[in-house]
C-alpha positions in Angstrom: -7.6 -27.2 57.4 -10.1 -29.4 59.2 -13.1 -27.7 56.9 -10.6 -28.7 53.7 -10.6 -32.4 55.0 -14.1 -32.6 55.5 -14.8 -31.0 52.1 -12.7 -33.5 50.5 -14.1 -36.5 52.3 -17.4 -35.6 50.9 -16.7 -35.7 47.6 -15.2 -38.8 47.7 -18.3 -40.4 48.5 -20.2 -39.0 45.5 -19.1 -40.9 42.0 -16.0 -40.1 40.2 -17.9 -38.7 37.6 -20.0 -36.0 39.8 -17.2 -35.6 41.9 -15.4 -34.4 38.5 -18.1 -32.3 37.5 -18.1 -30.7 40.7 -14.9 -29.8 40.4 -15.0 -28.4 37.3 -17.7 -26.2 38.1 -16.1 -25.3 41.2 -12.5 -24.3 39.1 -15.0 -22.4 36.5 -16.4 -20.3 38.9 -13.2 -19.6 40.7 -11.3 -18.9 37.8 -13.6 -17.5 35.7 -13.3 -13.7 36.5 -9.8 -13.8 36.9 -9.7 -14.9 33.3 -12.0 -12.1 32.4 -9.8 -9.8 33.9 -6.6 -10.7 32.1 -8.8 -11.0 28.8 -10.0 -7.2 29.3 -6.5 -5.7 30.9 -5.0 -7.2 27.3 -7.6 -5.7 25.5 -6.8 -2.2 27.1 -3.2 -1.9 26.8 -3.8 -3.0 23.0 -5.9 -0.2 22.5 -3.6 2.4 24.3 -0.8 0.8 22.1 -2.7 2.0 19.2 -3.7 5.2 20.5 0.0 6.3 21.7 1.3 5.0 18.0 -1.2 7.4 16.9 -0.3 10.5 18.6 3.2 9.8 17.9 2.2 9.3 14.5 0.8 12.6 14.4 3.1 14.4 16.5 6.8 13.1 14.1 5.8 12.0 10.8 4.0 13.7 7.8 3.2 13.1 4.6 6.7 13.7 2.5 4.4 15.2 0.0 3.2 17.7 2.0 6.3 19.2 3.2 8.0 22.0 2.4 4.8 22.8 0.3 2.8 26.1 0.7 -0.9 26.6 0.9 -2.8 29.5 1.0 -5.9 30.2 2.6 -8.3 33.3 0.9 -7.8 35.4 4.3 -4.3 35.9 2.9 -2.2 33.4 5.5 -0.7 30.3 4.4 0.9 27.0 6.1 4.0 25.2 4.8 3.9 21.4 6.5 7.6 20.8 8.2 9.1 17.1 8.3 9.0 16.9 12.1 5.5 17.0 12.0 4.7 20.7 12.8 2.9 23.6 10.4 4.4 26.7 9.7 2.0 30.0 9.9 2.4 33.4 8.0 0.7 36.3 6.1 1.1 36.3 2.9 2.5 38.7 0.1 -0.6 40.9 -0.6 -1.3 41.2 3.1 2.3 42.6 4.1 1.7 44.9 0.5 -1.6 46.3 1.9 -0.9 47.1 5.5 2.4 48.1 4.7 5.1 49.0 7.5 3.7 46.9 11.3 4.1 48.7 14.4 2.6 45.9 16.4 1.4 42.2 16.1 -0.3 40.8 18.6 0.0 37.1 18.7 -1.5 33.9 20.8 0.1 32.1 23.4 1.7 29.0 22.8 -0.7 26.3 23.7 -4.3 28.2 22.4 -6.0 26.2 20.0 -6.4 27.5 16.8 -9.7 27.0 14.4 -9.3 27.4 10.6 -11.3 30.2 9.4 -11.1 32.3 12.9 -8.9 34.8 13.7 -5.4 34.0 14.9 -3.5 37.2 14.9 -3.8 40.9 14.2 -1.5 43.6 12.6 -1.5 46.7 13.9 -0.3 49.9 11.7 -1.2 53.4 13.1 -5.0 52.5 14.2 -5.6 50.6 11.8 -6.4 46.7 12.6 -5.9 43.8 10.4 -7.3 40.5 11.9 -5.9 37.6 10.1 -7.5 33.8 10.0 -6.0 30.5 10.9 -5.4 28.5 7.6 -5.4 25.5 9.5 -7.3 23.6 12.6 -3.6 23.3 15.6 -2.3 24.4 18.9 0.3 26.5 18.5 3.8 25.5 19.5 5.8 28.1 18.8 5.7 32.0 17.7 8.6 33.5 15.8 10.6 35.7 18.4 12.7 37.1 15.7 9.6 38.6 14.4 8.9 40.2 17.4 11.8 42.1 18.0 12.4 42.8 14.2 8.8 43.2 13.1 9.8 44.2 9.3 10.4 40.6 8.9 6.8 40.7 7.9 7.5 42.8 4.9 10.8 41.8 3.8 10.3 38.0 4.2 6.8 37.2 4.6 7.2 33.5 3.5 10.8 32.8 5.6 12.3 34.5 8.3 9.0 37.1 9.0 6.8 33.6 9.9 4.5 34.1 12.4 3.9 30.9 14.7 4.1 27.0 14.4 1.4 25.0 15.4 0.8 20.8 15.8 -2.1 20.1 13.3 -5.0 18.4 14.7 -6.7 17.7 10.9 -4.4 18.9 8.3 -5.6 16.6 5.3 -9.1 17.7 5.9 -7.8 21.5 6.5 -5.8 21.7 3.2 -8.9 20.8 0.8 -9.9 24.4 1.9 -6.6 26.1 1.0 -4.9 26.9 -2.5 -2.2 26.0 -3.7 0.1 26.0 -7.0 -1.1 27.3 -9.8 -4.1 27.8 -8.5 -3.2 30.2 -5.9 -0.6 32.1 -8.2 -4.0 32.8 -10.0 -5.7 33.5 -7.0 -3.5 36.0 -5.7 -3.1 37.7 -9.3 -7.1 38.2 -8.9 -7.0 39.6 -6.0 -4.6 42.5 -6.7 -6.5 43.0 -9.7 -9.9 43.2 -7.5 -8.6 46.0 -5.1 -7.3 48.4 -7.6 -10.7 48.1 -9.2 -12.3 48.4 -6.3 -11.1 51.9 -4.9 -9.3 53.1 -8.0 -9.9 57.2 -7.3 -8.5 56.4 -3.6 -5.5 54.0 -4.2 -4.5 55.4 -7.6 -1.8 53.5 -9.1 -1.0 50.5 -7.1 1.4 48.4 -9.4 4.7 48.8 -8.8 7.7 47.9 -12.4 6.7 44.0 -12.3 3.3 44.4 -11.3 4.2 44.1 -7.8 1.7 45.8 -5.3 3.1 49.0 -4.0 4.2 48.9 -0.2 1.4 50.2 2.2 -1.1 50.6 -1.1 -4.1 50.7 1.7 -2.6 54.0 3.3 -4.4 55.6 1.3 -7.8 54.3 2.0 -10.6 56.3 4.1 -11.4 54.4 7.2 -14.6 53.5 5.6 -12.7 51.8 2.8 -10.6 50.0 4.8 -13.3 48.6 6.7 -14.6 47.5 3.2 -10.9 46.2 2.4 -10.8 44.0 5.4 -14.0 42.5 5.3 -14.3 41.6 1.6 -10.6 41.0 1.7 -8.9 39.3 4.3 -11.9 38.0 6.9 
């Protein structure tokens, strides 16, 4: 207290102006990185604001546009977008045609990243192997359990009840400019069918059935050489 005193006494002695100056100083430097500190804490929790109304931009909304629509990727999955914010995952139609009957599918663990373009699940029939690709970039959230217990789900509704997992999208708009979809992908898929039968035609034999529906399990009657062929020009 008796330091205080002193302190003040001597600045009473110096003119009111310098005595002002020197207080103003002293104030500046006092106060000065406390103001700092406010000014950067402010910044900080603004920026988190943003970053947590992005993620839970990400995680509830999508584009109304994109739900309930179905793309396909040329490894023969597709993704269907989902209003709380989540992608649907499933083989399509001419996959389920050509591996016919599944007696196992092995599936990732909720949580595993998936990358579009790289393998996300297989189907097992007999030995045979059929590695399917991610259509999309996401970490998966959810596999259908109903699928697993009931595995011709696959076959007898690839694109409702047999889906295969749900994953949280990481960069779906980006994603989908590599996937089909519409007309497009009705064309696509007609190709396709059109492609194998041409391709093994002694082996398969007829592979249409009334409609011009693929015959169920039309890659049974591949050599293992084929299938290799069928699977890599195909599916991966």
């Amino acid at each position: 207290m008796g330091q205080t005193n002193q302190a003040v006494t001597t600045l009473l002695k110096f003119p009111l102006n310098i005595t002002i100056g020197i207080l103003s100083r002293l104030f500046f430097v006092a106060f000065l990185p406390i103001g700092i500190f406010m000014i950067i804490k402010a910044v900080v929790q603004k920026i988190r604001g943003v970053e947590i109304a992005s993620a839970l931009d990400t995680r509830t909304m999508m584009d109304p546009e994109l739900v309930g629509q179905r793309y396909f990727h040329q490894g023969h999955t597709w993704a269907t977008a989902t209003a709380g914010g989540t992608v649907t995952l499933g083989i399509d139609n001419f996959a389920q045609k050509v591996i016919g009957a599944i007696d196992d599918i092995e599936l990732p663990k909720v949580g595993r990243l998936l990358k579009q373009g790289r393998i996300a699940w297989k189907l097992h029939r007999g030995n045979r192997v059929l590695p399917q690709l991610a259509p999309i970039d996401g970490t998966v959230v959810e596999v259908n359990n109903d699928l697993q217990q009931n595995l011709s789900l696959a076959n007898q509704s690839p694109y409702e009840r047999g889906w295969v997992l749900k994953v949280r999208p990481s960069r779906l708009k980006e994603n989908l400019r590599n996937l089909l979809h519409g007309q497009l992908a009705e064309k696509w898929t007609e190709l396709a069918k059109s492609q194998l039968a041409a391709r093994f035609p002694q082996s398969l034999g007829p592979v249409y059935q009334d409609g011009g529906e693929l015959i169920d399990g039309v890659g049974n009657t591949l050599t293992e050489e084929e299938w290799e062929i069928v699977k890599r020009e195909f599916f991966l």
